[in-house]
C-alpha positions in Angstrom: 22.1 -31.3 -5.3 21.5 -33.7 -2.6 19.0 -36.6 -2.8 16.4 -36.6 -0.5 15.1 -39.9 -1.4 18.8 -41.4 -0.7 19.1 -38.9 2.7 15.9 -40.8 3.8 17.3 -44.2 2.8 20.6 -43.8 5.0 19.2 -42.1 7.4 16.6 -44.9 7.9 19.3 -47.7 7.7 20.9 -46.3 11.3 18.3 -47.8 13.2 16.5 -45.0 15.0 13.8 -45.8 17.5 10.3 -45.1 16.6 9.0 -43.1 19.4 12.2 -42.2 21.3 13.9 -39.4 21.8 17.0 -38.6 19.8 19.9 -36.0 20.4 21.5 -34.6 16.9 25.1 -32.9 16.7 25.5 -32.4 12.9 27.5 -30.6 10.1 25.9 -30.2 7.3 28.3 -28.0 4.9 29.5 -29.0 1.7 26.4 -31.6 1.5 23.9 -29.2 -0.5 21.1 -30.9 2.1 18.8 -28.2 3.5 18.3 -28.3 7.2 14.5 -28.2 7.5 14.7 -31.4 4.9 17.8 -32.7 7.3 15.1 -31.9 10.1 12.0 -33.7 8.9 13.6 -36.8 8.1 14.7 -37.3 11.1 11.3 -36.5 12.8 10.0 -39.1 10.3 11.9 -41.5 11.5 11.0 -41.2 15.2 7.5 -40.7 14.2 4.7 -38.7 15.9 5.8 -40.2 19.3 9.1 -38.5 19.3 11.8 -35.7 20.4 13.9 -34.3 18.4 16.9 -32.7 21.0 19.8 -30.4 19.8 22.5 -28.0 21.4 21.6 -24.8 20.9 24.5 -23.4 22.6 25.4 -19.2 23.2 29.3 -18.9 24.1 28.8 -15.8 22.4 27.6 -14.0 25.3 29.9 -14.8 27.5 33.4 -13.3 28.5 34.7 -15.9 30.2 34.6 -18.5 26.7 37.1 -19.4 24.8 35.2 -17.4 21.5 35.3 -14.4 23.5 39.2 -14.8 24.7 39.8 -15.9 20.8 38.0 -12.7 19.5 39.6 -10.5 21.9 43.2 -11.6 21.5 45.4 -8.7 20.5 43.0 -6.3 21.5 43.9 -3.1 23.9 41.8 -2.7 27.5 39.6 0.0 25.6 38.8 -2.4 22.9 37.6 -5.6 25.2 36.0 -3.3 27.2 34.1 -1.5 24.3 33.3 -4.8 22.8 32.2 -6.9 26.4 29.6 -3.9 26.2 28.7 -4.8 22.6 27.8 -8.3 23.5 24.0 -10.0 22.9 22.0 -10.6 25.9 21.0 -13.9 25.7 17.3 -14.4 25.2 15.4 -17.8 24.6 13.0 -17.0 22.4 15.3 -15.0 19.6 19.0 -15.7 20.6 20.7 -17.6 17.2 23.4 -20.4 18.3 25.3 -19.9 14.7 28.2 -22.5 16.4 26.2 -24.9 16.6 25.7 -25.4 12.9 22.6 -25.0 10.3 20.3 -27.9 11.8 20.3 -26.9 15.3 19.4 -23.3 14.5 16.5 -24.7 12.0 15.1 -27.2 14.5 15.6 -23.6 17.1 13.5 -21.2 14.5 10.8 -24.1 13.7 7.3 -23.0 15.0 6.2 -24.7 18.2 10.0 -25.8 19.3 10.9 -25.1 22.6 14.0 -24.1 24.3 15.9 -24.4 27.8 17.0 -21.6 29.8 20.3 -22.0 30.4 22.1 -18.8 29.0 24.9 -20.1 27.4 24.4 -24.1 27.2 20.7 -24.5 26.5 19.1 -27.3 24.0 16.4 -26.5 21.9 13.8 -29.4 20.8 10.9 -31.0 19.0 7.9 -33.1 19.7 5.9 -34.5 22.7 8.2 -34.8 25.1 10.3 -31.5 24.0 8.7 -29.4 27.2 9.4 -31.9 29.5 13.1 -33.0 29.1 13.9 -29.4 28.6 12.7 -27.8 31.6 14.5 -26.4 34.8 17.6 -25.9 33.5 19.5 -24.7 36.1 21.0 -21.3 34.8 24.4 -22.1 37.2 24.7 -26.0 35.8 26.0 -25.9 32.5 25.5 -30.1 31.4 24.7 -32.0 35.0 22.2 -33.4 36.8 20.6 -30.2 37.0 20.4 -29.7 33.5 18.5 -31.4 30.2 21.3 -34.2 29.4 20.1 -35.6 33.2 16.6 -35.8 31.5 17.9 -37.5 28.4 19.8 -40.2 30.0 16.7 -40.8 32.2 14.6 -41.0 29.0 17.0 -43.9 27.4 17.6 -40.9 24.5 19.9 -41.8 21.8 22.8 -39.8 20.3 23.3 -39.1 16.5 26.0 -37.4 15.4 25.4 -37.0 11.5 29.1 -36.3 9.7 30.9 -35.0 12.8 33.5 -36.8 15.3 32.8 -37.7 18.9 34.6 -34.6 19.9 31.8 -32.8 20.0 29.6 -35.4 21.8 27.9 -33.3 24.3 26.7 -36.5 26.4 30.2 -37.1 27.9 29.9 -33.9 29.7 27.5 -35.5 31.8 30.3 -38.3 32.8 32.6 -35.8 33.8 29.6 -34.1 36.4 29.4 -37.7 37.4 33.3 -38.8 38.1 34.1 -39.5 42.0 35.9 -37.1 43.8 36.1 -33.7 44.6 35.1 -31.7 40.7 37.4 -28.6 39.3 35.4 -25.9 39.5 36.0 -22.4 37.9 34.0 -18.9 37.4 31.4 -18.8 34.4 30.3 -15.3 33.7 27.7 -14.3 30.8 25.6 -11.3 29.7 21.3 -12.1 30.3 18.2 -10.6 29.1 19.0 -6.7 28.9 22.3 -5.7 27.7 24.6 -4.9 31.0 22.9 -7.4 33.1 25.6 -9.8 34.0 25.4 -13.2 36.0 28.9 -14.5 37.8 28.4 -18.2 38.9 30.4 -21.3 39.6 30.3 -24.8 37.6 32.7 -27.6 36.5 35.4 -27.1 34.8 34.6 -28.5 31.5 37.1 -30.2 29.3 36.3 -32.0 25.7 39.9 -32.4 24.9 40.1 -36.1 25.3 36.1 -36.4 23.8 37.5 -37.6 20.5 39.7 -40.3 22.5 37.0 -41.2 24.6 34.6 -41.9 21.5 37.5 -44.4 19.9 37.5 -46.1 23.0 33.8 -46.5 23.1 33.4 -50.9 22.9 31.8 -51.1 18.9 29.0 -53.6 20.3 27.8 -50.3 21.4 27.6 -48.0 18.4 26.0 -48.3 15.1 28.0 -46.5 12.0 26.4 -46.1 9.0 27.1 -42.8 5.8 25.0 -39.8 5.3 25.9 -37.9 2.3 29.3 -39.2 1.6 30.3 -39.0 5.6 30.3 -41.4 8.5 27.0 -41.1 11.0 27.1 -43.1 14.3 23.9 -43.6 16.5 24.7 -44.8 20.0 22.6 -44.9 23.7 23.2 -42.0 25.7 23.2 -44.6 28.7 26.0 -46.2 27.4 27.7 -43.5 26.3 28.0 -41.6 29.7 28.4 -44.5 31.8 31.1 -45.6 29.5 32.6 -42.6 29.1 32.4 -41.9 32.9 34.5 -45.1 33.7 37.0 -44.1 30.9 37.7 -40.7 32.5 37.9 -41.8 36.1 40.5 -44.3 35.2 42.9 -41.9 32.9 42.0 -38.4 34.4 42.4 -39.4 37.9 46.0 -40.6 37.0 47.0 -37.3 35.8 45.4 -35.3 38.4 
């Protein structure tokens, strides 16, 4: 069983701002660490003045994700068509975002979090500022300007991501809304509050393929590593991180485009 005494300690040692707002991507299995202890220390460290941020993501209702395309594989025209029907409406208040691990659904179901709207990319969050940086979410802007990772880099949020790589760093999104030149753009579709109501929209192409590289490339003066519960943690600015990451990717993706 996992210590919480000791999950405080190195928790505490990462160098969390009292009274900021902090951004969590985390894995928790194999650690024996409950998430609503996982959850409280973390709000202890950024005290009463604080926000607690984490992706709360749905692909699940969507037909244009790669789940859906991986669950479908092998399947006849009856069968995708039989389960597209099948699939959860997305609704903020009760949809579960089981992908995004065992904290982010705990900070989700804790009483008096609050959640954007975004039907397949929305963050749920914690705290005093939790309303604010998660409202008007654009419903056709997945991780831009329009969307809650804008209102994180405004509020100088930091990034934690507790026993997991940069690969699934959801700030560098953000740098690839804000690369020069014309963005790819391709067709989002996704199932919304009654089942059979479908939206069809246009965003960026995403891509997190090169998020990994992107995060070893990161300069080290920038990020703090520390251990939680036998793994690595690393706690960087969100500032840094995008702009960073945005000057990476223009340099490297514009000479394959």
């Amino acid at each position: 069983m996992a210590d919480p005494a000791r999950l405080r300690e190195e928790i505490g040692r990462l160098g969390i701002r009292g009274g900021g707002v902090l951004m969590v991507h985390a894995s928790l299995g194999g650690t024996g660490l409950a998430p609503g202890a996982v959850r409280d220390v973390l709000l202890d460290a950024l005290g009463p003045g604080g926000t607690l941020v984490v992706p709360a993501f749905t692909p699940e209702n969507s037909d244009t994700s790669p789940a859906y395309h991986r669950r479908t594989e092998g399947m006849s025209e009856r069968e995708k068509a039989e389960f597209r029907a099948s699939m959860p409406p997305f609704e903020p208040d009760t949809s579960p975002c089981p992908t995004m691990g065992a904290l982010a659904e705990c900070v989700r179901t804790t009483p008096g979090a609050v959640r954007s709207l975004h039907p397949q990319t929305s963050f749920a969050g914690l705290g005093p500022r939790a309303a604010e940086l998660l409202a008007d979410h654009d419903p056709y802007c997945h991780l831009g300007e329009r969307s809650p990772l804008a209102s994180l880099y405004a509020a100088d949020a930091q990034i934690l991501l507790l026993r997991v790589g940069f690969e699934v760093c959801t700030a560098f999104h953000l740098a690839e809304y804000r690369m020069p030149g014309p963005p790819p753009i391709r067709t989002y579709r996704c199932v919304v509050k009654a089942t059979g109501n479908w939206i069809e929209y246009e965003d960026l192409d995403l891509h997190d393929g090169d998020f990994g590289e992107i995060g070893a490339r990161l300069p080290r003066d920038l990020v703090t590593e520390g251990e939680v519960a036998g793994k690595a943690a690393v706690l960087l600015g969100m500032r840094d991180a995008v702009d960073t990451a945005c000057e990476l990717m223009s340099g490297y993706r514009g000479e394959m485009a």
